[in-house]
PQR file with spaces between the fields and no chain letter, atoms N, CA, C, O and H, PARSE charges and radii, in Angstrom:
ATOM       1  N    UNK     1     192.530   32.813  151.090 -0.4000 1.5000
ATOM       2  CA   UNK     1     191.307   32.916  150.340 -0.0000 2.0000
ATOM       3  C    UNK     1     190.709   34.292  150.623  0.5500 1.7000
ATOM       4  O    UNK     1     190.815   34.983  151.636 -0.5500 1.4000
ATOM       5  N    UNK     2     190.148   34.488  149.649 -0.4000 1.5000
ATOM       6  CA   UNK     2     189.360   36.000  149.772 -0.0000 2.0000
ATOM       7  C    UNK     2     188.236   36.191  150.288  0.5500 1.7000
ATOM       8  O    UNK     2     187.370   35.410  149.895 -0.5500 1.4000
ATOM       9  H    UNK     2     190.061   33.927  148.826  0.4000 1.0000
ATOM      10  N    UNK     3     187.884   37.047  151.128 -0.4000 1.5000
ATOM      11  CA   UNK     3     186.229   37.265  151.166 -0.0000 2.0000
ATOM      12  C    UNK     3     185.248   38.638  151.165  0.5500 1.7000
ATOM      13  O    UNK     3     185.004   39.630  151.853 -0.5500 1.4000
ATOM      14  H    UNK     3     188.588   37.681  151.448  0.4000 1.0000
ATOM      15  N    UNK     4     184.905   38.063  150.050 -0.4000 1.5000
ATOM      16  CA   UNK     4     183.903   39.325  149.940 -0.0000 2.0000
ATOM      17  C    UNK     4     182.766   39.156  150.471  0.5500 1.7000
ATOM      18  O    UNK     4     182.214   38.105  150.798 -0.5500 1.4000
ATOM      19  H    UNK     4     185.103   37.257  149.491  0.4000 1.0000
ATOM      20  N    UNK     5     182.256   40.719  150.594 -0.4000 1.5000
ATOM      21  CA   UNK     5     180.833   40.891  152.018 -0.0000 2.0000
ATOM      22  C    UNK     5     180.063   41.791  150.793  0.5500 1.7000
ATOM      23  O    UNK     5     180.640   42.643  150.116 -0.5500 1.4000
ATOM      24  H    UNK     5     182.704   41.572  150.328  0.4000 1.0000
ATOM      25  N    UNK     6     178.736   41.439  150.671 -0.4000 1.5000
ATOM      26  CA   UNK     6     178.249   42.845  150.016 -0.0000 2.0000
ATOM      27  C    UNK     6     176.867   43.018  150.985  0.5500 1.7000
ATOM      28  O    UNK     6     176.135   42.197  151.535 -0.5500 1.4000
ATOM      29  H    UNK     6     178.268   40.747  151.221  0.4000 1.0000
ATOM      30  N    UNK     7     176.879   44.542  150.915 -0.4000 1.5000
ATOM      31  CA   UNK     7     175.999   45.052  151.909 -0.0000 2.0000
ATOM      32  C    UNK     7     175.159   46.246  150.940  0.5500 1.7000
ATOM      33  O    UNK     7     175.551   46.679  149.856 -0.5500 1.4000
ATOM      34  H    UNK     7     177.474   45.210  150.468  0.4000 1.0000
ATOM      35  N    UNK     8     173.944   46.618  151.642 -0.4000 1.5000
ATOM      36  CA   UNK     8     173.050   48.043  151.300 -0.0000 2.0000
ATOM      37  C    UNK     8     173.888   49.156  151.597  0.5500 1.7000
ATOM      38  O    UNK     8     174.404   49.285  152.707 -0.5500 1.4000
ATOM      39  H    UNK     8     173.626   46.266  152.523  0.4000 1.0000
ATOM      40  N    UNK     9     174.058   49.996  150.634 -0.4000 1.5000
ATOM      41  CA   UNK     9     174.636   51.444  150.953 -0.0000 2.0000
ATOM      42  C    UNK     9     173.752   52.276  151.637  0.5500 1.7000
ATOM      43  O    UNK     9     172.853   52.818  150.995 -0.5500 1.4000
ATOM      44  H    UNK     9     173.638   49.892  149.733  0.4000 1.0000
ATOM      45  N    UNK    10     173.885   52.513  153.136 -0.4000 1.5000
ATOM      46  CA   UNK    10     173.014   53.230  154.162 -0.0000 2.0000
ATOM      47  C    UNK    10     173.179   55.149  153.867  0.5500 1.7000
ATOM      48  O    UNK    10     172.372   55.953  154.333 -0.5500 1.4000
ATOM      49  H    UNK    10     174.615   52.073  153.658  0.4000 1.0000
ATOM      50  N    UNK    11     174.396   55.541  153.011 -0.4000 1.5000
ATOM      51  CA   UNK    11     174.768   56.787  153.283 -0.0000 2.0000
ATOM      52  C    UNK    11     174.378   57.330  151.564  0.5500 1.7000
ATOM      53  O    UNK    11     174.039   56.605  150.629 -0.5500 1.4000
ATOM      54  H    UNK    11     175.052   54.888  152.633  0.4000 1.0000
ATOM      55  N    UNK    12     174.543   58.668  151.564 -0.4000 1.5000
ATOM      56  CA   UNK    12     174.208   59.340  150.301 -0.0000 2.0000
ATOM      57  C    UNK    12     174.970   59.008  149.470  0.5500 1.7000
ATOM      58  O    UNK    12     176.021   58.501  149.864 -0.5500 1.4000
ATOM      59  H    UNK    12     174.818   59.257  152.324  0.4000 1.0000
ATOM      60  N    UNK    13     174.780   59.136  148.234 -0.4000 1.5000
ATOM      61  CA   UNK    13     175.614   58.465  147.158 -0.0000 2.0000
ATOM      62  C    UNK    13     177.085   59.690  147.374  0.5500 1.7000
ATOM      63  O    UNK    13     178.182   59.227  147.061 -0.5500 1.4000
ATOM      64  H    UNK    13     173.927   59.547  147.914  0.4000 1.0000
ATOM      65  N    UNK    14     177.057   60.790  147.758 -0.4000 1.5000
ATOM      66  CA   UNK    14     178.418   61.106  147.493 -0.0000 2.0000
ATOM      67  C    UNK    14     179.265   60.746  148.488  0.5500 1.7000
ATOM      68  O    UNK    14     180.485   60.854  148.373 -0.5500 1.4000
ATOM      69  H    UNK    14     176.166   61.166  148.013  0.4000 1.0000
ATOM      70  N    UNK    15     178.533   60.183  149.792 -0.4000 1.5000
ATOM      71  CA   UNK    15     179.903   60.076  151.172 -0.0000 2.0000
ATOM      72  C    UNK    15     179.808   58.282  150.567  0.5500 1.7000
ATOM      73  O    UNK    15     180.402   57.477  151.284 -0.5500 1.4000
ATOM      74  H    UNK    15     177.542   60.095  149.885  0.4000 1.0000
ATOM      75  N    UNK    16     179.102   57.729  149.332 -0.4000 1.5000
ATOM      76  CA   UNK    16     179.589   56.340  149.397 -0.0000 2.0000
ATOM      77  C    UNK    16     180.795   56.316  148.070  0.5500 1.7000
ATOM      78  O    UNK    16     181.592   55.413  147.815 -0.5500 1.4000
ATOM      79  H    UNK    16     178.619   58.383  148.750  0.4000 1.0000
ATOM      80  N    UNK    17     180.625   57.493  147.436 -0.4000 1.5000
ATOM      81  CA   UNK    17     181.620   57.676  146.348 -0.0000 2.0000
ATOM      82  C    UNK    17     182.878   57.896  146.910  0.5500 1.7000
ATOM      83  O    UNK    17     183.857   57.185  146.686 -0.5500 1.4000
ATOM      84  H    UNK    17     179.978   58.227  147.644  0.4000 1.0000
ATOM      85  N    UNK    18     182.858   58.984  147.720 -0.4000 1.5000
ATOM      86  CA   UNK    18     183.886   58.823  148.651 -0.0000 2.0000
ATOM      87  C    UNK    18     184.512   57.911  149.382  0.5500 1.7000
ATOM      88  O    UNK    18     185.690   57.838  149.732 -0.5500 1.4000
ATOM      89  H    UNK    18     182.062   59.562  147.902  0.4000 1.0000
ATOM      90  N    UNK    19     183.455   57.117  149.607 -0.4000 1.5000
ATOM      91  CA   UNK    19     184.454   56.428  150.511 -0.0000 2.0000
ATOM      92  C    UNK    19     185.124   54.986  149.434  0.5500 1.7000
ATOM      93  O    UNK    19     186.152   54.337  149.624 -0.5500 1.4000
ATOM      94  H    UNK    19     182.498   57.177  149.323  0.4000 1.0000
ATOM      95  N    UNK    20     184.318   54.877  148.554 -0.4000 1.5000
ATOM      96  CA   UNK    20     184.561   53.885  147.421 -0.0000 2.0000
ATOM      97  C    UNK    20     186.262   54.585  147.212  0.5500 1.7000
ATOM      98  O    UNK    20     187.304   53.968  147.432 -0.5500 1.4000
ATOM      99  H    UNK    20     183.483   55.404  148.399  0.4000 1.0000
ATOM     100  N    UNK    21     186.155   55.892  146.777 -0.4000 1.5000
ATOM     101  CA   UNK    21     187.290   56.305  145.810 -0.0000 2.0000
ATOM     102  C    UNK    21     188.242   56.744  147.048  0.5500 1.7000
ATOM     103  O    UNK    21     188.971   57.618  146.579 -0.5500 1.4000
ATOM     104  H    UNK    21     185.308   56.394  146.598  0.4000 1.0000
ATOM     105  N    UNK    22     188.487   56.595  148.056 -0.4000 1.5000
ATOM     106  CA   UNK    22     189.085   56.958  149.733 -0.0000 2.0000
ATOM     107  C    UNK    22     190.449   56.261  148.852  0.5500 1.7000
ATOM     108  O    UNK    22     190.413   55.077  148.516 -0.5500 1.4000
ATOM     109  H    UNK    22     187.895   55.885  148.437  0.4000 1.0000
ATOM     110  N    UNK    23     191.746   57.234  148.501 -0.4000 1.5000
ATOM     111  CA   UNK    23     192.851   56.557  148.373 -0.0000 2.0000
ATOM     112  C    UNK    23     193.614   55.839  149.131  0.5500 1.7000
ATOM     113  O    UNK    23     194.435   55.168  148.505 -0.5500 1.4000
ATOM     114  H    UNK    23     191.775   58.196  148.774  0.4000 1.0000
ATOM     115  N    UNK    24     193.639   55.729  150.403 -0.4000 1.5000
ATOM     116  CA   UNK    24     194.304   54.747  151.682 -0.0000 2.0000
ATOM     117  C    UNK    24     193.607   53.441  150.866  0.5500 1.7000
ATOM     118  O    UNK    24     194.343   52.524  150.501 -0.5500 1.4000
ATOM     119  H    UNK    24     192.972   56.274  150.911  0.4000 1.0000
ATOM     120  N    UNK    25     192.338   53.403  150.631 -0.4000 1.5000
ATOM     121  CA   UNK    25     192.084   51.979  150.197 -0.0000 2.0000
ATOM     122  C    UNK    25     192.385   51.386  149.061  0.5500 1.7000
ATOM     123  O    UNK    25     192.822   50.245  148.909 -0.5500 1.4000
ATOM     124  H    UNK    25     191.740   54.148  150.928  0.4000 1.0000
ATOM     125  N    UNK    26     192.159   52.131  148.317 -0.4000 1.5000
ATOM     126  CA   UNK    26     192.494   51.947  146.273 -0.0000 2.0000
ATOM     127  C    UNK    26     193.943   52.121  146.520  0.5500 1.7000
ATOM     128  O    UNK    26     194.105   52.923  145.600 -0.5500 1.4000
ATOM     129  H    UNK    26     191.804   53.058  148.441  0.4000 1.0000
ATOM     130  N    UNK    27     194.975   52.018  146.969 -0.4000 1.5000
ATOM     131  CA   UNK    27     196.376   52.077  146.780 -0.0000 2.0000
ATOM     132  C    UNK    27     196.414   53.379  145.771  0.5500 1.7000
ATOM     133  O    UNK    27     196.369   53.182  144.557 -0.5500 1.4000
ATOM     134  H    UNK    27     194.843   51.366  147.716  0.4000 1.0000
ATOM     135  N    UNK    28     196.485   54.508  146.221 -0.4000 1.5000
ATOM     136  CA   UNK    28     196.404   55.933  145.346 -0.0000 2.0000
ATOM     137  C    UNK    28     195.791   55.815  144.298  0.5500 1.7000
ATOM     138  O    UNK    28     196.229   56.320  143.263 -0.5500 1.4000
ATOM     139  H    UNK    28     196.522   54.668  147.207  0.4000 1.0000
ATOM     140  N    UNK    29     194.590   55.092  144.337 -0.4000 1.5000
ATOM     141  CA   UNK    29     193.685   55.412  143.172 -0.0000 2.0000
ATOM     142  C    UNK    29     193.689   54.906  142.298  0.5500 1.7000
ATOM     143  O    UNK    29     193.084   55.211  141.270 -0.5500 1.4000
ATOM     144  H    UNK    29     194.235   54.683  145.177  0.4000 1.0000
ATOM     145  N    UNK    30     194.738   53.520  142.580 -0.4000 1.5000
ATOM     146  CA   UNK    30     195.171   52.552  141.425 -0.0000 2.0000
ATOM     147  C    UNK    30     194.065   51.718  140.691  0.5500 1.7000
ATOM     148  O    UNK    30     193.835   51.457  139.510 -0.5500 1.4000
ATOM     149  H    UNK    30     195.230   53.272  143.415  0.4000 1.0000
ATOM     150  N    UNK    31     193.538   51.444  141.764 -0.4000 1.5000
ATOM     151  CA   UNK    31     191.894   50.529  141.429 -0.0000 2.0000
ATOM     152  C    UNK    31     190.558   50.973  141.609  0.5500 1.7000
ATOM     153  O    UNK    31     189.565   50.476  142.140 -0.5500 1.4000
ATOM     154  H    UNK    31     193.724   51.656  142.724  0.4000 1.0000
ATOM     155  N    UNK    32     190.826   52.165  140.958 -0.4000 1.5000
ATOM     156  CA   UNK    32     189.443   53.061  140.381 -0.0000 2.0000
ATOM     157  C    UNK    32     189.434   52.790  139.182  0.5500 1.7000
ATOM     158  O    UNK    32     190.546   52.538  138.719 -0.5500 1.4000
ATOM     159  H    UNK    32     191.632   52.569  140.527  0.4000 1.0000
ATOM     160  N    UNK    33     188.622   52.745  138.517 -0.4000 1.5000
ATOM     161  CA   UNK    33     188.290   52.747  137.181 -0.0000 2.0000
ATOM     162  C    UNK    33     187.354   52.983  136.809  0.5500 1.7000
ATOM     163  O    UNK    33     186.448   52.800  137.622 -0.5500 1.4000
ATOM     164  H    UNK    33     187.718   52.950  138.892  0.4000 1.0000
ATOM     165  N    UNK    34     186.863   53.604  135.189 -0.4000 1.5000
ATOM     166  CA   UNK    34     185.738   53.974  135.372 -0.0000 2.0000
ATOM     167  C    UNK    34     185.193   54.331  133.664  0.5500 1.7000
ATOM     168  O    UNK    34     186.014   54.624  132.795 -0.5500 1.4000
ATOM     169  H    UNK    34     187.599   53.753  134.529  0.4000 1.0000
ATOM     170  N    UNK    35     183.799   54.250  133.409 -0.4000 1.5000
ATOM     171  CA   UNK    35     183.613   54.299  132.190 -0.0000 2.0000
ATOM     172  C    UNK    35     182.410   55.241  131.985  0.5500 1.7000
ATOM     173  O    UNK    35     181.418   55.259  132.714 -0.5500 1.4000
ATOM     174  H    UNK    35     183.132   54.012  134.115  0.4000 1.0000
ATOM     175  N    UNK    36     182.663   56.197  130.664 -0.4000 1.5000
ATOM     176  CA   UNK    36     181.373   57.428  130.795 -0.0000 2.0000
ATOM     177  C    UNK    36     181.240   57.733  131.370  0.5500 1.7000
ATOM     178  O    UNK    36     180.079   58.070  131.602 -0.5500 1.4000
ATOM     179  H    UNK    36     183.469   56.182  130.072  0.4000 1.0000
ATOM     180  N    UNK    37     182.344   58.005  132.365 -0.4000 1.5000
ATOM     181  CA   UNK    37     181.942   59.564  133.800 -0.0000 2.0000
ATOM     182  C    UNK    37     182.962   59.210  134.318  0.5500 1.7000
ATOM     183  O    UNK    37     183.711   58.333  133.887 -0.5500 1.4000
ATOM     184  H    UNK    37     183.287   57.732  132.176  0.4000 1.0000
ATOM     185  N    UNK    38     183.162   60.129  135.721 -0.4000 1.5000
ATOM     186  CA   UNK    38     184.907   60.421  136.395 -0.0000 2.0000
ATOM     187  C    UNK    38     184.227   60.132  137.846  0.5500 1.7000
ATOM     188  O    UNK    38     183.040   59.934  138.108 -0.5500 1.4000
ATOM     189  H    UNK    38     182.553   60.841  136.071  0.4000 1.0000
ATOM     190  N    UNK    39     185.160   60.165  138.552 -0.4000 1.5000
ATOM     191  CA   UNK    39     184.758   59.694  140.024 -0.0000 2.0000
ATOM     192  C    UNK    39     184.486   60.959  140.417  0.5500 1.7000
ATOM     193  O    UNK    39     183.297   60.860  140.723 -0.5500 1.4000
ATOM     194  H    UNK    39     186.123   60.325  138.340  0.4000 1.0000
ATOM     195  N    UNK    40     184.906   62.475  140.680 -0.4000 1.5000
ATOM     196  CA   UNK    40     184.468   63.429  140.638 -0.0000 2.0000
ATOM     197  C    UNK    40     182.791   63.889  140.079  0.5500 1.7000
ATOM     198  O    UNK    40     182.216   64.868  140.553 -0.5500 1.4000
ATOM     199  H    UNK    40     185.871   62.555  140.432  0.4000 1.0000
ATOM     200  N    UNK    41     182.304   63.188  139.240 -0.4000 1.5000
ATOM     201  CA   UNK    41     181.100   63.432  138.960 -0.0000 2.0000
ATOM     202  C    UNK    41     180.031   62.668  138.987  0.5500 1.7000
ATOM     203  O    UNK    41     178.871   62.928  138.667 -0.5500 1.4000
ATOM     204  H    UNK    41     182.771   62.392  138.855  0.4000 1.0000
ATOM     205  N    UNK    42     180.893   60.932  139.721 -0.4000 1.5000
ATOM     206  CA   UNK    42     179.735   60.350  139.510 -0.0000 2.0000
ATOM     207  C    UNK    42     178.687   60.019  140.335  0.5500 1.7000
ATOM     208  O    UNK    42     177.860   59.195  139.944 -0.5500 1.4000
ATOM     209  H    UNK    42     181.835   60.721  139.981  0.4000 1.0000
ATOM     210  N    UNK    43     178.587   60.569  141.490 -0.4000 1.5000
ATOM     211  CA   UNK    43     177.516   61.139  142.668 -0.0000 2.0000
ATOM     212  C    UNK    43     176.428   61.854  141.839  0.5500 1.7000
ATOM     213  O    UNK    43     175.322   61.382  142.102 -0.5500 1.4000
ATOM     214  H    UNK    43     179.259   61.238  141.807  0.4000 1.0000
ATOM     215  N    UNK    44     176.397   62.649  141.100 -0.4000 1.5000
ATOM     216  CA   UNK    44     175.477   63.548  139.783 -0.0000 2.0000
ATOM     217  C    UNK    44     175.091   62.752  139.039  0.5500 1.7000
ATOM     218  O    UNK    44     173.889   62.554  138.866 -0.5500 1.4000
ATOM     219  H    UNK    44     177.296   63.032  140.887  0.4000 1.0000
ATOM     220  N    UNK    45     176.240   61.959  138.282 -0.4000 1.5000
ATOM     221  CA   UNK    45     175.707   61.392  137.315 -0.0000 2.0000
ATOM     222  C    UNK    45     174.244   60.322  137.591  0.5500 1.7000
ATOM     223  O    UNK    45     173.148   60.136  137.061 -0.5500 1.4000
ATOM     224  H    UNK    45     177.217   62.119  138.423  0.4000 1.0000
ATOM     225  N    UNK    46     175.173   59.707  138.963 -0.4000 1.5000
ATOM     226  CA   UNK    46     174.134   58.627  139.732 -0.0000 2.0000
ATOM     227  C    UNK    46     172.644   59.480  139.991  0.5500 1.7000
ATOM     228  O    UNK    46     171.598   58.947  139.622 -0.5500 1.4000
ATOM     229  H    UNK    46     176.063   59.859  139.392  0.4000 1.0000
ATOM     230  N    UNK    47     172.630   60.509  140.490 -0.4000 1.5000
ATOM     231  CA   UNK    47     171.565   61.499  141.149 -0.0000 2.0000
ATOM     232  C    UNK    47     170.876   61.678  139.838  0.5500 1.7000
ATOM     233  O    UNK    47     169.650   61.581  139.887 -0.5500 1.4000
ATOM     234  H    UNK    47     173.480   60.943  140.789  0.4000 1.0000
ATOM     235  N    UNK    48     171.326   61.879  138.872 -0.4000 1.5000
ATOM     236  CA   UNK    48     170.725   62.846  137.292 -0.0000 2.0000
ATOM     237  C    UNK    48     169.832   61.167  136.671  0.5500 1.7000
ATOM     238  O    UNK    48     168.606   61.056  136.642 -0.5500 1.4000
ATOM     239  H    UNK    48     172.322   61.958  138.832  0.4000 1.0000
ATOM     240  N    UNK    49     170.551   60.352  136.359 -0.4000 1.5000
ATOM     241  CA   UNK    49     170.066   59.172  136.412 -0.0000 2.0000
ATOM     242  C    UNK    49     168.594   58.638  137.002  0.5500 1.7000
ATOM     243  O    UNK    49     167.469   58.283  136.651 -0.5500 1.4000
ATOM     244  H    UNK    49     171.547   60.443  136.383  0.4000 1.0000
ATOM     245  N    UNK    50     169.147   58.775  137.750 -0.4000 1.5000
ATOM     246  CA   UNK    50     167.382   58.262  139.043 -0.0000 2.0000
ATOM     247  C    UNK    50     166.335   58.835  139.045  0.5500 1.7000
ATOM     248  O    UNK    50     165.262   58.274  139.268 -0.5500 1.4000
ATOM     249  H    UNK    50     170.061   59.064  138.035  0.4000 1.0000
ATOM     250  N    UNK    51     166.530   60.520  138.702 -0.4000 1.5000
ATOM     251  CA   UNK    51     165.570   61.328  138.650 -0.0000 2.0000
ATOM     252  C    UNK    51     164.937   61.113  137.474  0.5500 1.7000
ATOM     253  O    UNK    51     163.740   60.861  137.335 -0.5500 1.4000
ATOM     254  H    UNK    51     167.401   60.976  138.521  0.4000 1.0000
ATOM     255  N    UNK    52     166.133   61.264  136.245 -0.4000 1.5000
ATOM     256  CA   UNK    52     165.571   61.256  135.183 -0.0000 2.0000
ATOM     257  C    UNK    52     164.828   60.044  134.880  0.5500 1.7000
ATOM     258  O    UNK    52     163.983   60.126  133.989 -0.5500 1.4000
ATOM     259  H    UNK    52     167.105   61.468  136.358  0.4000 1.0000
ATOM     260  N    UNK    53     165.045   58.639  135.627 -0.4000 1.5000
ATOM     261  CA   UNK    53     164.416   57.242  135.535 -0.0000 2.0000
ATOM     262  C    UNK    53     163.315   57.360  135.967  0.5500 1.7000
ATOM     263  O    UNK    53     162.428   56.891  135.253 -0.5500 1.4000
ATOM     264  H    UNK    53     165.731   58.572  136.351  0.4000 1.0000
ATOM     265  N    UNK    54     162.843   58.101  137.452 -0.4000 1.5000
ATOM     266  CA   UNK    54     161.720   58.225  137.808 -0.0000 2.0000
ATOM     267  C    UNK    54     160.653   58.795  137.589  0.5500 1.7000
ATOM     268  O    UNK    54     159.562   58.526  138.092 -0.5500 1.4000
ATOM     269  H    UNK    54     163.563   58.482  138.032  0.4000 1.0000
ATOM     270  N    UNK    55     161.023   60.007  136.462 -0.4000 1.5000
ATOM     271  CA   UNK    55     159.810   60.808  135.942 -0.0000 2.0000
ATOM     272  C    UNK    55     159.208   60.097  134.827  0.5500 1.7000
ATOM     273  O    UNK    55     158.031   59.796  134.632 -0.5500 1.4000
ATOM     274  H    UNK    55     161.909   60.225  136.054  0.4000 1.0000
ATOM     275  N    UNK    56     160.733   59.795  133.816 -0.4000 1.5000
ATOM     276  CA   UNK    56     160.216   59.106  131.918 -0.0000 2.0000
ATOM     277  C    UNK    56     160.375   57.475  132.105  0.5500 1.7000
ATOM     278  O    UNK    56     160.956   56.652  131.397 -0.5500 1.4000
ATOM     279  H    UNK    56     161.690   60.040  133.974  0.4000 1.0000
ATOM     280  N    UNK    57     159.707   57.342  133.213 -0.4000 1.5000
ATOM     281  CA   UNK    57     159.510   55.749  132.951 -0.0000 2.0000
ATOM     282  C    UNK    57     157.965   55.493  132.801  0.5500 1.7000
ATOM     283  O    UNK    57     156.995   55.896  133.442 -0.5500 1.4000
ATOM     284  H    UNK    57     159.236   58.011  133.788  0.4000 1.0000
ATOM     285  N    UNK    58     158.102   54.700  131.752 -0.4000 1.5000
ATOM     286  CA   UNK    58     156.263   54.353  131.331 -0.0000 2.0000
ATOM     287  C    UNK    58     156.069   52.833  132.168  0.5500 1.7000
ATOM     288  O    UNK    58     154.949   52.324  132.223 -0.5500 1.4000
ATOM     289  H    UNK    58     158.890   54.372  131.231  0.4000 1.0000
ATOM     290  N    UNK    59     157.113   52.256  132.726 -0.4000 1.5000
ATOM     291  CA   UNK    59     156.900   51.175  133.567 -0.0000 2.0000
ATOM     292  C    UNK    59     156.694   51.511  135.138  0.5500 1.7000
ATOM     293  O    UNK    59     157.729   51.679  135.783 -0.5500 1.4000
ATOM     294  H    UNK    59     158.022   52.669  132.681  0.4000 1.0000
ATOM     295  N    UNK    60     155.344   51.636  135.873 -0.4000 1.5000
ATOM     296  CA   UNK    60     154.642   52.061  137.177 -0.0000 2.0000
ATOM     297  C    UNK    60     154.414   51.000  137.764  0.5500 1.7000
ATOM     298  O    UNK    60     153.638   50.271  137.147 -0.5500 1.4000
ATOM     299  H    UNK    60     154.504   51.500  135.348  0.4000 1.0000
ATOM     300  N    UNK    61     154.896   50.491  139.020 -0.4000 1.5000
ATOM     301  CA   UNK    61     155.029   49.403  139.737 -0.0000 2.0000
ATOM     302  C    UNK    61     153.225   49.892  140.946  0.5500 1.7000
ATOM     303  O    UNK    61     153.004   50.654  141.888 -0.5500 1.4000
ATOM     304  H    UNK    61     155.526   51.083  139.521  0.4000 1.0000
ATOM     305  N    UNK    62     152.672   49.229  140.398 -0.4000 1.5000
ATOM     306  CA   UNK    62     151.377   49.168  141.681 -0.0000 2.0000
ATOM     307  C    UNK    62     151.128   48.427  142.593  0.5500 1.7000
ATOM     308  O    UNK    62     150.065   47.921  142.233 -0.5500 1.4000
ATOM     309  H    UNK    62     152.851   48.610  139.633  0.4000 1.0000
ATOM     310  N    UNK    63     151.427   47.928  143.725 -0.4000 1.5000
ATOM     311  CA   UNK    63     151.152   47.436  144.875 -0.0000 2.0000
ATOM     312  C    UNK    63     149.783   47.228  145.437  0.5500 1.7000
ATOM     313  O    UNK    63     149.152   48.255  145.686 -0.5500 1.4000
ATOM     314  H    UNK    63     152.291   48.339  144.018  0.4000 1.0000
ATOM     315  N    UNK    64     149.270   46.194  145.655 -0.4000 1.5000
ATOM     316  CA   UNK    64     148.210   46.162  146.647 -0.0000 2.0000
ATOM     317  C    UNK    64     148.246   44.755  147.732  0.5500 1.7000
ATOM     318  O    UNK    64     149.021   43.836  147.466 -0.5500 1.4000
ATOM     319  H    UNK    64     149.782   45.359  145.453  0.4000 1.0000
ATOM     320  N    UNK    65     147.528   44.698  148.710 -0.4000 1.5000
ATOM     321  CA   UNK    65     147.386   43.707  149.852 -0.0000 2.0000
ATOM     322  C    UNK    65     146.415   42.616  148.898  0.5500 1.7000
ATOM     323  O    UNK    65     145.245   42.593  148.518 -0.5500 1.4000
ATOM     324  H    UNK    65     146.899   45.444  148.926  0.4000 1.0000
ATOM     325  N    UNK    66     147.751   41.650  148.740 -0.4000 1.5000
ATOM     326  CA   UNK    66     147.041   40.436  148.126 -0.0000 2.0000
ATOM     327  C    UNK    66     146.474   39.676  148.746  0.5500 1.7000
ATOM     328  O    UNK    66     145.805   38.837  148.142 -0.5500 1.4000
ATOM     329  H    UNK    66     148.702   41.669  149.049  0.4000 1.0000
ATOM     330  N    UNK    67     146.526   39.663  150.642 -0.4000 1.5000
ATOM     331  CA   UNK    67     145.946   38.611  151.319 -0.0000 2.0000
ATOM     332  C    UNK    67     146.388   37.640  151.869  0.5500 1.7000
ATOM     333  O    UNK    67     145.936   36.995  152.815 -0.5500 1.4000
ATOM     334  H    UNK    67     147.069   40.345  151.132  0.4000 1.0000
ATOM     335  N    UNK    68     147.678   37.463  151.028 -0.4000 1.5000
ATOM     336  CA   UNK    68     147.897   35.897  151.496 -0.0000 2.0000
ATOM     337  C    UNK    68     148.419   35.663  152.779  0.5500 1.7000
ATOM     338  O    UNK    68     149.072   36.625  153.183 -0.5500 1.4000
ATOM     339  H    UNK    68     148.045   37.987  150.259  0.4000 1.0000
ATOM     340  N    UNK    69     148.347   34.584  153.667 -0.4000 1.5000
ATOM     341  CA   UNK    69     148.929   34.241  154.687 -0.0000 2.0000
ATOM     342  C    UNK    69     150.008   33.463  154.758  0.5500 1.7000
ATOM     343  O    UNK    69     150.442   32.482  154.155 -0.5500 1.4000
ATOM     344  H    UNK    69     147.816   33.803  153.339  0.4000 1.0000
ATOM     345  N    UNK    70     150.430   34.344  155.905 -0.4000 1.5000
ATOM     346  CA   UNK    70     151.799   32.364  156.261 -0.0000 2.0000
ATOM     347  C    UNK    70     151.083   31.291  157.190  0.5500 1.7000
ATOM     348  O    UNK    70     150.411   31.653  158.155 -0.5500 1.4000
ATOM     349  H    UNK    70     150.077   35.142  156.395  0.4000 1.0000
ATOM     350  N    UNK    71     151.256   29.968  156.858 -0.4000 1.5000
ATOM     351  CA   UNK    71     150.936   29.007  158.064 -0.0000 2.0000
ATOM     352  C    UNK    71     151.886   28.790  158.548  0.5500 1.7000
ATOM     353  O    UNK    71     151.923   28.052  159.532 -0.5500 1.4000
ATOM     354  H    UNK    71     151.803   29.674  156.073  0.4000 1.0000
């Protein structure tokens, strides 16, 4: 049986691209795949993305101390 683990990516998006696209693991790169961008670029693409999400988004998440307690 198989098991998969999924975890938070702690490192920058390009040492996690790397290590995603690390050929010892993908059997030479066999099980990369990829759509509208190359593994070579998609650390940027990811980076160009986020930025561009964070400036032209008209949806602003506001936070405040609602109070509530735990019993």
């Amino acid at each position: 049986m198989a098991v998969t683990k999924i975890h938070a990516i702690t490192a920058t998006v390009d040492k996690a691209v790397a290590y995603i696209c690390n050929p010892d693991k993908t059997d030479g790169s066999i099980y990369i795949s990829f759509y509208a961008c190359a593994p070579e670029t998609a650390a940027i693409d990811f980076k160009y993305t986020l930025d561009h999400c964070r400036e032209n988004s008209p949806n602003k998440v506001l936070s405040s101390d609602t109070g509530f307690r735990s019993r």
